[in-house]
C-alpha positions in Angstrom: -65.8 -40.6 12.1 -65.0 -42.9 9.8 -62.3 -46.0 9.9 -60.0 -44.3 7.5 -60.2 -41.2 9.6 -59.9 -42.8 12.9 -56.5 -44.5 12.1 -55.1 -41.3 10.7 -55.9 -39.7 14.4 -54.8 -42.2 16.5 -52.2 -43.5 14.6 -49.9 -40.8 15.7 -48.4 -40.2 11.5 -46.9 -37.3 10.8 -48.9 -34.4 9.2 -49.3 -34.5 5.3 -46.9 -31.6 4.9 -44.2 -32.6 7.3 -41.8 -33.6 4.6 -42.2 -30.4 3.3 -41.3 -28.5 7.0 -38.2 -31.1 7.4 -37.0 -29.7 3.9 -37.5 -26.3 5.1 -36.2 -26.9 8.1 -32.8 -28.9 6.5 -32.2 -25.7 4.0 -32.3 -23.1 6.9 -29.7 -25.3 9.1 -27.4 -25.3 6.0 -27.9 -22.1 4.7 -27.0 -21.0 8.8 -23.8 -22.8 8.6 -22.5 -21.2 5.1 -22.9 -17.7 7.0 -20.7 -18.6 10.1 -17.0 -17.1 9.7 -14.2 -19.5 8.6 -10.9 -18.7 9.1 -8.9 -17.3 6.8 -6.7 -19.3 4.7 -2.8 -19.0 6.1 -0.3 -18.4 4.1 3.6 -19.5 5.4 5.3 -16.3 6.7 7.7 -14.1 4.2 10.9 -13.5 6.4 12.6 -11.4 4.0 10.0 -9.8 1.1 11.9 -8.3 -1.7 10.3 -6.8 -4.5 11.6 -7.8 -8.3 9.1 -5.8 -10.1 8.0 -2.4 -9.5 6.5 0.1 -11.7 6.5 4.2 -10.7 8.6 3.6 -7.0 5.8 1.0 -5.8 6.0 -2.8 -5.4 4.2 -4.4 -7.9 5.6 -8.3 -7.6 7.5 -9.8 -4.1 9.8 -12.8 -3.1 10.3 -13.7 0.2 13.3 -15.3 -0.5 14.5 -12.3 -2.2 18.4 -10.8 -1.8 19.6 -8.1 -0.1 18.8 -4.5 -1.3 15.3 -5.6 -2.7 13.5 -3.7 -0.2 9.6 -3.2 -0.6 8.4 0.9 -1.6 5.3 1.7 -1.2 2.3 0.4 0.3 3.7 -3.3 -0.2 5.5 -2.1 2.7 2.2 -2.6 5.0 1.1 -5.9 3.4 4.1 -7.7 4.8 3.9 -5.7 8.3 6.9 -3.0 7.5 6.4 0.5 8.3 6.0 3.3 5.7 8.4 6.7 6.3 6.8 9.7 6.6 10.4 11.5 5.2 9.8 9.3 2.1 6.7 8.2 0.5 4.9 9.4 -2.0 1.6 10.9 -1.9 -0.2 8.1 -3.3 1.7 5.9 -0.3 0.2 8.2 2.2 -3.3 8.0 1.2 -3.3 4.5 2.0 -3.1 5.2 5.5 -6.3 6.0 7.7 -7.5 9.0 7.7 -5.1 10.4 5.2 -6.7 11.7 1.8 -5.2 13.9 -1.2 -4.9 17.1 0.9 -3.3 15.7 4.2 -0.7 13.7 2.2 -0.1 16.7 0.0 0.5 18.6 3.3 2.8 15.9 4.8 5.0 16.3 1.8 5.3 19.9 2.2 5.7 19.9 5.5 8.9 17.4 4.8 10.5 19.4 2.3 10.4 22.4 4.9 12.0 20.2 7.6 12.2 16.5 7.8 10.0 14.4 10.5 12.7 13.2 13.1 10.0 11.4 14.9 6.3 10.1 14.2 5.2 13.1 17.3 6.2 15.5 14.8 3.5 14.8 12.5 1.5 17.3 14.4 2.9 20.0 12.6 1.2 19.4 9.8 -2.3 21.4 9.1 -4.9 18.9 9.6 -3.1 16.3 11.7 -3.6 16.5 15.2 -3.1 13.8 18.1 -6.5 11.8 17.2 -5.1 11.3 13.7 -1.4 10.9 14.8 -2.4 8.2 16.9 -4.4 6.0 14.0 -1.7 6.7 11.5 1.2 6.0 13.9 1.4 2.2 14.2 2.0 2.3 10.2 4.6 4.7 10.5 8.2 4.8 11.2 11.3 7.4 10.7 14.0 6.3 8.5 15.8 4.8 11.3 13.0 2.8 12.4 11.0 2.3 8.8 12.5 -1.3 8.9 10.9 -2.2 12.1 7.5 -4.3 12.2 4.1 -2.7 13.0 2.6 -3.2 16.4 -0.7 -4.6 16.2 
């Protein structure tokens, strides 16, 4: 061996390419630490949403320090953790819900107009809704006596 290459060995020097691998090694630590979750920005709580604009029966714009008699139609309703009343929304209201497409929704509303929901159990009478989909549609649903109450989740 040579001199040059005997103080290279015993030197104990990095590799040639170790700046290279640090590099490497740097973008892989920060591209890790852009994929971990972050929290989700919080926004201060709406005590009393009212809607002042709405456009075919749904919400379209909401205050939270709105006045009285502003409630929130349709699936606005949900957003700010009200429940939605079978005995009253619209089709396109229902659909939002799980498991509720165009034909279950259409069958709610028929089965209303036959005779109104007088609890969220009732449901069941309804072709295509049985106690599986009662139960995953039930925490967004309330009769009109409850319909004001907030959802437990």
């Amino acid at each position: 061996m040579g001199p040059a290459a005997k103080g290279r060995a015993g030197s104990g020097g990095a590799p040639p390419r170790a700046p290279a691998a640090s590099a490497a090694l740097a973008l892989t630590i920060g591209l890790f630490a852009l994929a971990l979750p972050r929290p989700a920005p919080v926004s201060p709580p709406c005590d009393s949403p009212g809607e002042t604009v709405a456009l075919e029966g749904h919400t379209l714009e909401v205050r939270c320090d709105a006045p009285a008699g502003s409630e929130l139609r349709g699936p606005a309703r949900m957003l700010f953790g009200l429940r939605i009343d079978p005995n009253r929304a619209d089709t396109r209201t229902l659909e939002t819900l799980p498991r509720i497409g165009p034909s279950r929704a259409a069958a709610i509303v028929e089965a209303r107009g036959e005779r109104p929901f007088s609890d969220i159990a009732d449901l069941e009478r309804v072709p295509g809704i049985g106690p599986k989909t009662r139960r995953a549609i039930e925490p967004w649903l309330a009769t009109s006596s409850e319909a004001s109450l907030p959802q437990n989740r």
